[in-house]
C-alpha positions in Angstrom: 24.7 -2.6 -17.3 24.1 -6.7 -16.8 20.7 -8.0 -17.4 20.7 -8.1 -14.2 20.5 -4.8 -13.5 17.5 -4.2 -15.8 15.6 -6.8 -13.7 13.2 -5.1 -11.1 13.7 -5.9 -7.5 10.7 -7.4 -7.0 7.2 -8.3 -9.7 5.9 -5.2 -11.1 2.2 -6.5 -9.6 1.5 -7.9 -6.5 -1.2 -10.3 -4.9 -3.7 -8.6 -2.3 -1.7 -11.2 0.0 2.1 -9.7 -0.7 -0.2 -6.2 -0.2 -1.2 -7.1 2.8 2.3 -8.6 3.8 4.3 -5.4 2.6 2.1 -3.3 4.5 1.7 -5.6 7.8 -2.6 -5.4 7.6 -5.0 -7.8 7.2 -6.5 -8.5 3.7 -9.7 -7.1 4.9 -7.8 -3.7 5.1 -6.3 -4.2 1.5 -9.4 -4.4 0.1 -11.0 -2.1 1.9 -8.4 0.3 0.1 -9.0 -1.2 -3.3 -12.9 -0.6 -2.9 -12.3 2.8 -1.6 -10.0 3.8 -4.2 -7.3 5.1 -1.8 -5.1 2.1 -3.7 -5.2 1.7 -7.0 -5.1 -1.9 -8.6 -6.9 -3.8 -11.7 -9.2 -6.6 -11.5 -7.9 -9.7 -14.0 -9.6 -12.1 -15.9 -13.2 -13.5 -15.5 -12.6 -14.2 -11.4 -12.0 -10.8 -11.1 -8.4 -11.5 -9.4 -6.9 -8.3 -7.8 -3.5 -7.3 -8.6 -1.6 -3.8 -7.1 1.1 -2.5 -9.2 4.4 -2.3 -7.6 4.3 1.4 -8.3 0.9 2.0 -7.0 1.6 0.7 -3.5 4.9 2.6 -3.1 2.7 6.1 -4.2 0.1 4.8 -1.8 2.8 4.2 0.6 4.8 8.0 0.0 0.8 9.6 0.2 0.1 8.0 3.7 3.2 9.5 5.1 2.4 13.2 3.5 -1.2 12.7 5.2 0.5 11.6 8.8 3.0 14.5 7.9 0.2 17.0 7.9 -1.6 15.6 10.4 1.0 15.7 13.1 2.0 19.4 11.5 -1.6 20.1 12.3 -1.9 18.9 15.6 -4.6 16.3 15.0 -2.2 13.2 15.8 -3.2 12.3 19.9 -0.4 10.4 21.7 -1.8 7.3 20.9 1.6 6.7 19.8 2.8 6.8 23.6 0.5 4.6 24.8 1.1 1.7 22.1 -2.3 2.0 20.3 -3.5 4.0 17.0 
């Protein structure tokens, strides 16, 4: 294993901005998930700068497609889909 290889792929936080970026939102919607609780991240320092932990978007990521999941399962998904809005 090269040191390399021990290097994660990308930072192990991440800015509300790459949040918002990974996820294709607005940075009102990240931190309307941050305040909510629905993401988890950790306010820094004195400014109270936000940071999201690589980890915790990728959970918050794999629990938004287990709620779709369900709600498609459960018929509650309309075919907003079809016609291009959501």
């Amino acid at each position: 294993m090269s040191i390399d290889d021990a290097l994660p792929s990308r930072p192990r936080f991440l800015t509300i901005e790459q949040v918002a970026d990974e996820l294709a939102v607005g940075l009102p919607t990240v931190r309307q998930l941050l305040k909510s609780g629905e993401l988890r991240g950790l306010q820094i320092g004195g400014r109270g700068i936000w940071r999201v932990g690589a980890k915790d978007l990728e959970d918050n990521i794999d629990q938004a497609y287990r709620v779709t999941a369900n709600r498609i399962a459960a018929g509650d998904v309309s075919d907003d889909l079809a016609s291009g809005t959501m």
